[in-house]
N, CA, C and O of each residue as an XYZ file, in Angstrom:
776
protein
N     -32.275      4.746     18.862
C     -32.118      4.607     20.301
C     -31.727      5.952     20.894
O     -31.011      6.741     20.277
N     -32.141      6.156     21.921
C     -31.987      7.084     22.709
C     -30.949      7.440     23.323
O     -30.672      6.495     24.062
N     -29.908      8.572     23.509
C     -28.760      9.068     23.970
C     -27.129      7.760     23.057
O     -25.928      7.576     23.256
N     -28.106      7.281     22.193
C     -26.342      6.447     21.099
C     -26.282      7.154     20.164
O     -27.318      7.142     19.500
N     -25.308      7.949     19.705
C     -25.015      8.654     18.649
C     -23.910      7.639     17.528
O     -23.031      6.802     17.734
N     -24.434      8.164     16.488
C     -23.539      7.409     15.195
C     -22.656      7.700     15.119
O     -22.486      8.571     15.972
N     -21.715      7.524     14.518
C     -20.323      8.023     13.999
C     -20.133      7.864     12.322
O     -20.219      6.755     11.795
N     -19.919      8.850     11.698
C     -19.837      8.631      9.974
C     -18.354      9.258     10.034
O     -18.024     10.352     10.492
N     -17.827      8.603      9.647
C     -16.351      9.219      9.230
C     -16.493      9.296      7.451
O     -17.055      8.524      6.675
N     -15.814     10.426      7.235
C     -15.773     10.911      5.630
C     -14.683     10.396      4.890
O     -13.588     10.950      4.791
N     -15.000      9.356      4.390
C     -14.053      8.846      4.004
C     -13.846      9.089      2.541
O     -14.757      8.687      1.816
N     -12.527      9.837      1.804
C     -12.360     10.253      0.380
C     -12.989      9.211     -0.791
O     -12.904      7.983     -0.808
N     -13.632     10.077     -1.738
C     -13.987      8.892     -3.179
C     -12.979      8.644     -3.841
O     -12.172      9.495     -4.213
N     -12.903      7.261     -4.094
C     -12.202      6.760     -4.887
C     -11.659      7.294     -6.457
O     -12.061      6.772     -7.497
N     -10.874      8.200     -6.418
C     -10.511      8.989     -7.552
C     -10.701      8.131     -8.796
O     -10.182      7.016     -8.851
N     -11.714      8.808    -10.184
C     -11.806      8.412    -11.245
C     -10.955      8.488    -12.068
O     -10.780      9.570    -12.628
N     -10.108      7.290    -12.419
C      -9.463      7.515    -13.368
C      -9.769      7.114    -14.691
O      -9.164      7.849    -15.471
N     -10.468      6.238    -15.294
C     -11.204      5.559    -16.363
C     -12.382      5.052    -15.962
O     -12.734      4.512    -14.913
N     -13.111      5.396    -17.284
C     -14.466      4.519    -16.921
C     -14.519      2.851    -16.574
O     -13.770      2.051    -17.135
N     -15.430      2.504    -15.656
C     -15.274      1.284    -15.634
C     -15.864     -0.089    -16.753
O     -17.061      0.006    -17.024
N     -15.424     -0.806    -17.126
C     -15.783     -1.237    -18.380
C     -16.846     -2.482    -18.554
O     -16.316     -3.571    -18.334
N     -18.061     -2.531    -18.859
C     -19.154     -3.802    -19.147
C     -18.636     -4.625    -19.753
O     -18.192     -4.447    -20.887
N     -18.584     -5.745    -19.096
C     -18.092     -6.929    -19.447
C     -18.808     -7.531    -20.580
O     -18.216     -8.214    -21.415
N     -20.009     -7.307    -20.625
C     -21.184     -7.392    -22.065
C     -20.684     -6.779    -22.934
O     -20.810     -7.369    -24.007
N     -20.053     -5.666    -23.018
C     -19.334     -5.037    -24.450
C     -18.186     -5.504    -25.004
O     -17.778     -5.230    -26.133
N     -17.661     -6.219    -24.193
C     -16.119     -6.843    -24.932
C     -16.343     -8.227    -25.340
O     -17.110     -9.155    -25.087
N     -15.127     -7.905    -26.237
C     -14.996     -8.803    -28.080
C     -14.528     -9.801    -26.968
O     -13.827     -9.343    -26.066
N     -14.883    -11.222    -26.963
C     -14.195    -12.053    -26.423
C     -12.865    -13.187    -26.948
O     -12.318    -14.221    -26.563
N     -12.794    -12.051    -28.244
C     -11.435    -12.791    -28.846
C     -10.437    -11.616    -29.460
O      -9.422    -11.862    -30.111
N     -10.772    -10.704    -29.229
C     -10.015     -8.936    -28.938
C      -9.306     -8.668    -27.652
O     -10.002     -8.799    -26.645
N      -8.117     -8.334    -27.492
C      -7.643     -7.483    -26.144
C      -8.127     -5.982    -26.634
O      -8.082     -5.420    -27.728
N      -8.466     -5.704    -25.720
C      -8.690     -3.649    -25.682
C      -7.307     -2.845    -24.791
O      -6.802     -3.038    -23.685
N      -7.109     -2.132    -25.622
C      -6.002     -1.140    -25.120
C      -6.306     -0.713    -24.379
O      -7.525     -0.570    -24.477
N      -5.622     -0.001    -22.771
C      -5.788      0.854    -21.742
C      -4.829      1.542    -21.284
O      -3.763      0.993    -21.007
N      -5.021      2.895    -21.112
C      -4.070      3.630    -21.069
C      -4.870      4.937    -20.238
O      -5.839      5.619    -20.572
N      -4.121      4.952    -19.175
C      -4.703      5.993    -18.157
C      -3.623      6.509    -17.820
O      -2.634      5.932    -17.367
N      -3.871      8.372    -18.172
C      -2.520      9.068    -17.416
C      -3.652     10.086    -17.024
O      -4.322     10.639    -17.896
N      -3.889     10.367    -15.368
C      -4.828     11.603    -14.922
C      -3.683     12.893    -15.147
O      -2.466     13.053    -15.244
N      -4.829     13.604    -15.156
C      -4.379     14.983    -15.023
C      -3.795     15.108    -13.470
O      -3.613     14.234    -12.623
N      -3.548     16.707    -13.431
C      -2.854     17.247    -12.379
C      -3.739     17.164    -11.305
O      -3.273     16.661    -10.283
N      -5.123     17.602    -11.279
C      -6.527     17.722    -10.372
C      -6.565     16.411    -10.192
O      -6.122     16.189     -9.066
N      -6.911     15.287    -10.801
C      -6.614     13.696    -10.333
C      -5.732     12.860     -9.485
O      -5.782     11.892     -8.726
N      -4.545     14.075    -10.207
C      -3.133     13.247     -9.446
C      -3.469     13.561     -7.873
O      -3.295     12.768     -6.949
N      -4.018     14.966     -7.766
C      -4.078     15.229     -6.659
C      -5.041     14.507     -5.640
O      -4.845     14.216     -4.460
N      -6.153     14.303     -6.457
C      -6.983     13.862     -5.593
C      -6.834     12.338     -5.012
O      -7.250     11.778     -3.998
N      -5.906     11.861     -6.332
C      -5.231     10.124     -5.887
C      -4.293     10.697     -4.461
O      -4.563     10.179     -3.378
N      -3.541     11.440     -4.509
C      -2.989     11.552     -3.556
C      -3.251     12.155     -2.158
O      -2.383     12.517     -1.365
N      -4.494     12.201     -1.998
C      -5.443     12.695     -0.506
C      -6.132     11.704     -0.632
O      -6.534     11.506      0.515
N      -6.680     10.687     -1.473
C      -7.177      9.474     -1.143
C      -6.345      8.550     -0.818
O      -6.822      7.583     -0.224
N      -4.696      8.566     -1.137
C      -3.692      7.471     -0.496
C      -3.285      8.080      0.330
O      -2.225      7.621      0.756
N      -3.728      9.238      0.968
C      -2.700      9.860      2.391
C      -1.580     10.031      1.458
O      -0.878      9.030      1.601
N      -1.056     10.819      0.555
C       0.470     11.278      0.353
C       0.638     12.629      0.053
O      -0.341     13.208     -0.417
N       1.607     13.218      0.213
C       2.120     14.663      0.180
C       1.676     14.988     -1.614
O       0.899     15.898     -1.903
N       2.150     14.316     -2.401
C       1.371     14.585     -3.573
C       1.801     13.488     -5.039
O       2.892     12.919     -5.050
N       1.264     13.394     -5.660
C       1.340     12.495     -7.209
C       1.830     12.947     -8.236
O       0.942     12.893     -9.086
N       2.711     13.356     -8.650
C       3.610     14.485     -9.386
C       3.248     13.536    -11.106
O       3.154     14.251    -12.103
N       3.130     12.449    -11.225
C       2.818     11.830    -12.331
C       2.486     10.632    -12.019
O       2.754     10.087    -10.948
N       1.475      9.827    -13.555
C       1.103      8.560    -13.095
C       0.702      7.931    -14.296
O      -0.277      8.499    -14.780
N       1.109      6.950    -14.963
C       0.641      6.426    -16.146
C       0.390      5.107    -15.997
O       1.219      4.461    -15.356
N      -0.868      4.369    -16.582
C      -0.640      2.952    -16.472
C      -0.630      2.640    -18.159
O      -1.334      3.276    -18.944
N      -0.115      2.032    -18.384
C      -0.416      1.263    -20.336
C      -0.591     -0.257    -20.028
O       0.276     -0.889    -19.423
N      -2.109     -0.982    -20.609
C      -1.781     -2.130    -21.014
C      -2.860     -2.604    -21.521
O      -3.580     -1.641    -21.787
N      -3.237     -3.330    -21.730
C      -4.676     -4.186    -22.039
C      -6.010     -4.682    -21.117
O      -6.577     -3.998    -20.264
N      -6.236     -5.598    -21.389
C      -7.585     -6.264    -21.013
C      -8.153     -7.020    -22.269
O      -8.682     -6.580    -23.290
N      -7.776     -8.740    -21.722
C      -8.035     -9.100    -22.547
C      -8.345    -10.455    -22.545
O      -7.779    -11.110    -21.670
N      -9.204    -11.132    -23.405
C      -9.447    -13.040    -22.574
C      -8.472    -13.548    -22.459
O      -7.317    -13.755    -22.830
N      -9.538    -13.768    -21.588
C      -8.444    -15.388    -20.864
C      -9.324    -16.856    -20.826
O     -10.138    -17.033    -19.919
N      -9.150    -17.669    -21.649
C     -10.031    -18.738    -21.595
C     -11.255    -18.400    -22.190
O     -11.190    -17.278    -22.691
N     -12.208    -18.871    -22.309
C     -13.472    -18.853    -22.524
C     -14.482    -17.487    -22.252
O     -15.051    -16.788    -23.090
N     -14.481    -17.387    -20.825
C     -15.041    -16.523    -19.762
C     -14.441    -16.071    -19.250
O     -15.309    -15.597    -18.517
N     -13.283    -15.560    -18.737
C     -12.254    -15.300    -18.039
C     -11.977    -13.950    -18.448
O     -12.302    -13.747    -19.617
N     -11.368    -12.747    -17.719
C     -10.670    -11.410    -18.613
C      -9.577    -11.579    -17.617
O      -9.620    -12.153    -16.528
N      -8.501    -10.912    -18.255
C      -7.236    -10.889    -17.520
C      -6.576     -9.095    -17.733
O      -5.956     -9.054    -18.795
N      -6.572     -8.019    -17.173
C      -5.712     -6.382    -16.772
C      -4.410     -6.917    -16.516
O      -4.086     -7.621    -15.559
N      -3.615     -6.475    -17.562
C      -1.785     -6.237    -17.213
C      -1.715     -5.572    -17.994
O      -2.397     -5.430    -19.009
N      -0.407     -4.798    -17.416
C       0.436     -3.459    -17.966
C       0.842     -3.695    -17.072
O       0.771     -4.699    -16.362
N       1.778     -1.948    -16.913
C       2.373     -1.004    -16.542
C       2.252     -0.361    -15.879
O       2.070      0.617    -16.605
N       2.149      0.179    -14.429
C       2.333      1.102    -13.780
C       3.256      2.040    -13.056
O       3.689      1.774    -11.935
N       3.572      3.215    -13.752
C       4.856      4.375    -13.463
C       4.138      5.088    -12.619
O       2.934      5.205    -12.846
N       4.708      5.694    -11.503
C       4.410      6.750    -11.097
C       5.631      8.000    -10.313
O       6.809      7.662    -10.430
N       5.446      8.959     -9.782
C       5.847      9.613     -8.955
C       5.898     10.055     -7.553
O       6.092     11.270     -7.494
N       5.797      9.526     -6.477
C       4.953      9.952     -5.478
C       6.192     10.688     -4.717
O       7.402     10.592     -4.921
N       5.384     11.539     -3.669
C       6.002     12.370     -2.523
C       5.221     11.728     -0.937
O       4.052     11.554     -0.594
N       6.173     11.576     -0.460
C       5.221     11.309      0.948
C       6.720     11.408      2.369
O       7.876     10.991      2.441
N       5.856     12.142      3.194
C       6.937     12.683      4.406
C       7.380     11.632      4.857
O       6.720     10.609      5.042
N       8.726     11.812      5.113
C       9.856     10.928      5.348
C       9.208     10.653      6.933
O       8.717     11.501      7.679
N       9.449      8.578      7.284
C       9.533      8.384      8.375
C       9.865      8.929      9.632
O       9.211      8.895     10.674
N      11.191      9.539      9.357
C      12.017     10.407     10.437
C      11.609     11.256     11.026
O      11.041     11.450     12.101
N      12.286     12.278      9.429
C      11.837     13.867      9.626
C      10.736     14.511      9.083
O      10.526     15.724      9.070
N      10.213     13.833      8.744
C       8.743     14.302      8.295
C       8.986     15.042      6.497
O       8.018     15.354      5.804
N      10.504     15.203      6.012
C      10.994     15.835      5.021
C      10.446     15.291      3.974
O      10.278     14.079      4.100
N      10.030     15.839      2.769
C       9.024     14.826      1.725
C      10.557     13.862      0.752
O      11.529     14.191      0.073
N      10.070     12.879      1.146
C      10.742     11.835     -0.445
C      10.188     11.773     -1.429
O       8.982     11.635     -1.226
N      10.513     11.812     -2.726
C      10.425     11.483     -3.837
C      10.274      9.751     -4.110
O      11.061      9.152     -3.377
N       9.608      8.997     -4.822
C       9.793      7.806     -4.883
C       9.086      7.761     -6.419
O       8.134      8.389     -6.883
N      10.012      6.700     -7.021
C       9.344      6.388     -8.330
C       9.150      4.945     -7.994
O       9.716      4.193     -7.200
N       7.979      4.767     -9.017
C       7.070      3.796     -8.514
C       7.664      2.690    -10.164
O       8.345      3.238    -11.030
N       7.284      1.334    -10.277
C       7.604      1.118    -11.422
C       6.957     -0.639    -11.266
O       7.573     -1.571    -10.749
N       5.783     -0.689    -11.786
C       4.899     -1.707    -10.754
C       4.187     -2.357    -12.454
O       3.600     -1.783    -13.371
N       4.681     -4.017    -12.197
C       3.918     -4.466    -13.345
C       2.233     -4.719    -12.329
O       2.060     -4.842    -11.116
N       1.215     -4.715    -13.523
C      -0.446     -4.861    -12.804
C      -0.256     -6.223    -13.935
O       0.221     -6.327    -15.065
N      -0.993     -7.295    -12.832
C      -1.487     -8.569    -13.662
C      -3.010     -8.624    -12.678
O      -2.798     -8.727    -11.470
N      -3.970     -8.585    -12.956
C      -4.992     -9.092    -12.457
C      -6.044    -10.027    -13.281
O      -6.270     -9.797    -14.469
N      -6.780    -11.279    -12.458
C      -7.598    -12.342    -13.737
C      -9.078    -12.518    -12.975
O      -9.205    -12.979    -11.841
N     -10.179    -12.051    -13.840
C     -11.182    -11.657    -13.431
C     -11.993    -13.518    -13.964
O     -12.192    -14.008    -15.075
N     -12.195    -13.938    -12.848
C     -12.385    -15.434    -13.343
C     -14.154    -15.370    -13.162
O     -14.679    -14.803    -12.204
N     -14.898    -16.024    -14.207
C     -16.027    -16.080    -14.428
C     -17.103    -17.065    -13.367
O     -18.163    -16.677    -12.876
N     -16.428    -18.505    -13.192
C     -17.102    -19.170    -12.535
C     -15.938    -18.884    -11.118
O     -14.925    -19.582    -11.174
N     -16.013    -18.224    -10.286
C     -15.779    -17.901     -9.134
C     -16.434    -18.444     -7.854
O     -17.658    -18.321     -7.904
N     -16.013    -18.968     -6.804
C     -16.534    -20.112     -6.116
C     -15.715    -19.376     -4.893
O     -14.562    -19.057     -5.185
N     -16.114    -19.100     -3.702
C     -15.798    -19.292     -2.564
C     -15.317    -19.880     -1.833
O     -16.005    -20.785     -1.361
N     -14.323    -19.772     -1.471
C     -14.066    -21.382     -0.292
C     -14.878    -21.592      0.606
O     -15.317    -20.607      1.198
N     -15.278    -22.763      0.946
C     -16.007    -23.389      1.878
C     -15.553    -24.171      3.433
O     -14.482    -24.772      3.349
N     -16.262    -24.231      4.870
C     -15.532    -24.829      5.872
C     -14.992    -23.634      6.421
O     -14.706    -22.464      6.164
N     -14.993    -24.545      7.343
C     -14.436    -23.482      8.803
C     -13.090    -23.315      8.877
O     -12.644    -22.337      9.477
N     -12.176    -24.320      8.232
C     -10.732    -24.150      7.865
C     -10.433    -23.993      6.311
O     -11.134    -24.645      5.537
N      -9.520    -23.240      5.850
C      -9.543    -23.012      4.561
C      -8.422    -22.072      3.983
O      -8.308    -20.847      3.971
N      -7.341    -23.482      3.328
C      -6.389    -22.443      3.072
C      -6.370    -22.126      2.085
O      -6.648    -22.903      1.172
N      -5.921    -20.436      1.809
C      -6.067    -19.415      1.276
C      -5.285    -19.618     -0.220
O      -4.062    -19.715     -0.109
N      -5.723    -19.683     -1.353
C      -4.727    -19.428     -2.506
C      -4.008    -18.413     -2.209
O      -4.266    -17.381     -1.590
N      -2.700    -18.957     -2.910
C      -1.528    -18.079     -2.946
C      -1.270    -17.417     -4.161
O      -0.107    -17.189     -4.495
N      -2.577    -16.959     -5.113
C      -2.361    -16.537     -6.198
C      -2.907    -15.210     -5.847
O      -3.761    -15.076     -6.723
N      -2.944    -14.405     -5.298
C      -3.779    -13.046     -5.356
C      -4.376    -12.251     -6.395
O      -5.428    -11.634     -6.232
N      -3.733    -12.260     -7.427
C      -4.199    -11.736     -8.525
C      -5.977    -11.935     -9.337
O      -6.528    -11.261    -10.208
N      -6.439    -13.155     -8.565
C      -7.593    -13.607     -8.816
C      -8.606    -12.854     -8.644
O      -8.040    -11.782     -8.430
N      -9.585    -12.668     -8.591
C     -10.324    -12.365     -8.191
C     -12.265    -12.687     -9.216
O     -12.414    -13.066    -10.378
N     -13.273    -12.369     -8.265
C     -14.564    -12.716     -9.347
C     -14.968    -11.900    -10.105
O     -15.109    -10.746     -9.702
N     -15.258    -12.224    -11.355
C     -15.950    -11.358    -12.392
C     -17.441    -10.930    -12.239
O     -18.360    -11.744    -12.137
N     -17.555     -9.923    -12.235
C     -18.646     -9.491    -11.990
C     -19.183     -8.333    -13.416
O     -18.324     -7.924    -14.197
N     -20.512     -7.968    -13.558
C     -21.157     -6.858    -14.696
C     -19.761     -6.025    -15.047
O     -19.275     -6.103    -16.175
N     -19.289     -5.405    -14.238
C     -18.308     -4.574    -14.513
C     -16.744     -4.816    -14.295
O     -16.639     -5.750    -13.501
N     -15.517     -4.359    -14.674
C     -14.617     -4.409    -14.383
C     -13.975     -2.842    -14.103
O     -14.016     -1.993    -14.994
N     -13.445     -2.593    -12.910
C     -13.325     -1.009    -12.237
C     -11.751     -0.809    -12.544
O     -10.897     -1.305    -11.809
N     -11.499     -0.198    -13.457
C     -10.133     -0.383    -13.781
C      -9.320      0.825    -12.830
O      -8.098      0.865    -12.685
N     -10.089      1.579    -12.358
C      -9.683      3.075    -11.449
C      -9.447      2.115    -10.078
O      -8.314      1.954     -9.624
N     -10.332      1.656     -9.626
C      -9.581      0.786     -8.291
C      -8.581     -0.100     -8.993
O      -7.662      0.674     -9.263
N      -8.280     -1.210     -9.403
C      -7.377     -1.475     -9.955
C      -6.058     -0.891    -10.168
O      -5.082     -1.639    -10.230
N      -5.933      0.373    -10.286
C      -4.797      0.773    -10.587
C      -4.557      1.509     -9.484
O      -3.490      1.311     -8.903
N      -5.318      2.326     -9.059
C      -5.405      3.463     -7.138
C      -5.007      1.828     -6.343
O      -4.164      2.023     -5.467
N      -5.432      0.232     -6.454
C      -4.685     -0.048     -5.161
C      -3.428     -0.907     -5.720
O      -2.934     -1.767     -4.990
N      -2.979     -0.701     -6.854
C      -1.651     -1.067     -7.197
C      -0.797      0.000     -6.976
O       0.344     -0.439     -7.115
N      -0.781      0.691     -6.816
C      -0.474      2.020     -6.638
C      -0.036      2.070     -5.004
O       1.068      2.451     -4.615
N      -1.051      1.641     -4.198
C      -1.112      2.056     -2.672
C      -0.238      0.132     -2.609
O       0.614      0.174     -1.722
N      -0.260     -0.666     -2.975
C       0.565     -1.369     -2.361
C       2.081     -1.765     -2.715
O       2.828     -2.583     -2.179
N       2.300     -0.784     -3.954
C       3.756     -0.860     -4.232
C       4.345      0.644     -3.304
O       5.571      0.706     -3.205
N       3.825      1.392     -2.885
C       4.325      2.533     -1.502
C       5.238      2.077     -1.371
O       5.468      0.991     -1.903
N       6.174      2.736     -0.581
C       7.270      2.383     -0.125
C       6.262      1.915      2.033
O       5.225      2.579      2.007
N       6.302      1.494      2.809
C       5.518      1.602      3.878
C       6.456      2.652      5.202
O       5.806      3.310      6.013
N       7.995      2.647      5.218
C       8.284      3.570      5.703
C       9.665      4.424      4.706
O      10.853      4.180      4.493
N       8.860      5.317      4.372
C       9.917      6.108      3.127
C      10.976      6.870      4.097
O      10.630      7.442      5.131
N      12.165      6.807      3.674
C      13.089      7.815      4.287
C      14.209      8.498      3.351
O      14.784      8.121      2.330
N      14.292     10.062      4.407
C      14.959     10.857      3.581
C      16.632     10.492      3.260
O      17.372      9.645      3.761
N      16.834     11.373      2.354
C      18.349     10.828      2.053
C      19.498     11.109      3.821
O      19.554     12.229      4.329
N      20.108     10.118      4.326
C      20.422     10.501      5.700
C      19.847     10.294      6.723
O      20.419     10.339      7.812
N      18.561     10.019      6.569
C      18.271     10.099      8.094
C      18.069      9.117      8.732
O      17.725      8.092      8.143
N      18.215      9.136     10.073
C      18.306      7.699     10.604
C      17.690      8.040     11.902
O      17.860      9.228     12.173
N      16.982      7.333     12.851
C      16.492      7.267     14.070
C      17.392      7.879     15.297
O      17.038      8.714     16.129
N      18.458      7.325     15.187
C      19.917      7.410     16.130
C      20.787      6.988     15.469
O      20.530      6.387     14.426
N      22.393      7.243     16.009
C      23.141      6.483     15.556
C      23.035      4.688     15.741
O      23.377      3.799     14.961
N      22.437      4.622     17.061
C      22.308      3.201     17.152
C      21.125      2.477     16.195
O      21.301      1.269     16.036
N      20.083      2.987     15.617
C      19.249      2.840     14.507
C      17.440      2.428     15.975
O      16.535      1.594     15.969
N      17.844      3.630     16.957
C      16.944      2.806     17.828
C      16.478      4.896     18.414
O      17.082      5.926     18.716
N      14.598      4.233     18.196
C      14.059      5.680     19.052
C      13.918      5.639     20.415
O      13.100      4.855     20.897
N      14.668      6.448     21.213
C      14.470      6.721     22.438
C      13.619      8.072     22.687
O      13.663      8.973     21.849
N      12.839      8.189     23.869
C      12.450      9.215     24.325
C      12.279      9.076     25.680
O      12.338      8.028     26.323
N      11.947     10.773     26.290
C      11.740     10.522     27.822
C      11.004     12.104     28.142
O      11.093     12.968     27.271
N      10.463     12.323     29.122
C      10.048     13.293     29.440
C      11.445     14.546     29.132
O      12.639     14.396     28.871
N      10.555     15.786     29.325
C      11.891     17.173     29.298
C      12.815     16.827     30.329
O      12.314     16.273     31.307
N      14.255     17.055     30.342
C      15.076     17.067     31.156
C      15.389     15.690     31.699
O      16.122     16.014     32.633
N      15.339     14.705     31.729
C      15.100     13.568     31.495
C      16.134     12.541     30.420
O      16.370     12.737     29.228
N      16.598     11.487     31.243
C      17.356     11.198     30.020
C      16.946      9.658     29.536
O      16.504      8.841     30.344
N      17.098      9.425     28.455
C      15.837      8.211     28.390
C      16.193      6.586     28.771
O      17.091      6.781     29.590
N      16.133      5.969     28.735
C      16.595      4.846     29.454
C      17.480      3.992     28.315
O      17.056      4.194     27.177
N      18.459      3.210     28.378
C      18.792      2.597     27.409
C      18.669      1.265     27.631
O      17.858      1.144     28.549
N      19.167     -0.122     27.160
C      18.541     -1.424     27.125
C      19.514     -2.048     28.853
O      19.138     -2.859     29.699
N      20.830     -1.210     28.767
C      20.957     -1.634     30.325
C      20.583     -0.956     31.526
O      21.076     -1.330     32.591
N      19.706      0.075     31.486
C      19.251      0.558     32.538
C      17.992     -0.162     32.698
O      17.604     -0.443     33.832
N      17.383     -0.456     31.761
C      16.438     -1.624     32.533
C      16.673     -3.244     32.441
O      15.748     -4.049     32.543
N      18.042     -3.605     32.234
C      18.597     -5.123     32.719
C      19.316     -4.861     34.163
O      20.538     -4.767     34.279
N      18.358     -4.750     35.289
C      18.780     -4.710     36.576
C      19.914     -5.339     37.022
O      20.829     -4.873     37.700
N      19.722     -6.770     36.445
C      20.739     -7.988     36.597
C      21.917     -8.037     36.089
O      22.813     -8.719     36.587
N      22.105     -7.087     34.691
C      23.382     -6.958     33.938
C      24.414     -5.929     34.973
O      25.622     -6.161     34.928
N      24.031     -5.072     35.674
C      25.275     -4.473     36.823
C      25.256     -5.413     37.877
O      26.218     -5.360     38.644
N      24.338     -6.310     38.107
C      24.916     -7.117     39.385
C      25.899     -8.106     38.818
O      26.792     -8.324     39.636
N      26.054     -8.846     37.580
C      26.806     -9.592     36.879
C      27.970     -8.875     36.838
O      28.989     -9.207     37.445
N      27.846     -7.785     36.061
C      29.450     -6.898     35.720
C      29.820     -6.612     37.021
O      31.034     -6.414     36.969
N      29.328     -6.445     38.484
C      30.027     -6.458     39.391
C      30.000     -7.549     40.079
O      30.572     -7.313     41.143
N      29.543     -8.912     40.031
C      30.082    -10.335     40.345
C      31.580    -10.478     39.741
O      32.661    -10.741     40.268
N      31.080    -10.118     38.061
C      32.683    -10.632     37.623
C      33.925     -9.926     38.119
O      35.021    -10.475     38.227
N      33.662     -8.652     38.414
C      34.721     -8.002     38.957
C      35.308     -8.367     39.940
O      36.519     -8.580     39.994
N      34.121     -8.543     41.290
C      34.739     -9.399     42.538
C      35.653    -10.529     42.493
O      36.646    -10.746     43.187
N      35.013    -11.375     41.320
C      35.605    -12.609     40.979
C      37.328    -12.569     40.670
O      38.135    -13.269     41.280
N      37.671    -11.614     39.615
C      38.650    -11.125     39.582
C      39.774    -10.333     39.946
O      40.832    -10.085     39.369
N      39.219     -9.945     41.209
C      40.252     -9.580     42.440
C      40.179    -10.340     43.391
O      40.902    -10.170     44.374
């Protein structure tokens, strides 16, 4: 079409951390060992694909292994290190990460059906498919044990635990400068009392 332009935003690749594994190659009465620690160039690149200041270390240890018949089930271990600028002051925190992974890759996988449909409360589920991606797997266990607002040692918003702002020179409003009604009260009661 004429004068609509696209928009592609570049969005980072999903950092490789292990190959992903064919479900056709595994012993279905064997667990297989897994054990992923990236290098320094990895750590880094996990950490511009999660938005963080940086990945100082990261190990996962555990298996993959049946479950039932058809079924595979990923648990371990996940340690890590992360840095990411403090809520406040923007100052980097340190955070150690320390995250069990259970995930169950179920074979006959079924959709819910209907226009209403409540949601299992098991998350860990998910459908089995040719492959199992053990690098996503662990990059979004990783991104949802984060801390969501990290803060530095000390710092706090205000003393009252509340952000104010206001233009330069300016002083910013607090919760009774805009309760109009709270000075007509504090000076009712006063009247009242003389």
């Amino acid at each position: 079409m004429k004068g609509v332009q696209t928009m592609t935003h570049d969005l980072p690749e999903l950092p490789h951390l292990a190959p992903s594994v064919a479900v056709g190659t595994l012993n279905g009465r064997k667990p297989r060992e897994i054990l992923i620690e990236p290098d320094a160039a990895t750590c880094a690149a996990i950490a511009q694909y999660l938005g963080l200041s940086a990945v100082r270390k990261m190990r996962f240890h555990g298996q993959l292994a049946p479950l039932g018949a058809r079924d595979w089930e990923v648990s371990g271990s996940l340690g890590a290190t992360v840095v990411q600028p403090c809520a406040v002051t923007l100052a980097p925190v340190t955070t150690r990460i320390d995250e069990r992974i259970q995930r169950h890759f179920i074979a006959d996988w079924s959709e819910p059906e209907g226009e209403e449909v409540e949601m299992t409360l098991d998350d860990r589920q998910e459908p089995l498919g040719g492959r199992i991606d053990l690098s996503a797997i662990v990059v979004e266990a990783l991104a949802l044990a984060l801390p969501e607002f990290p803060r530095a040692e000390g710092a706090a918003l205000n003393p009252e635990g509340v952000l104010r702002t206001a233009p330069e020179g300016e002083t910013p409003l607090d919760d009774d400068a805009v309760k109009p009604f709270a000075g007509l009260a504090a000076l009712r009661d006063k009247l009242d009392r003389s």
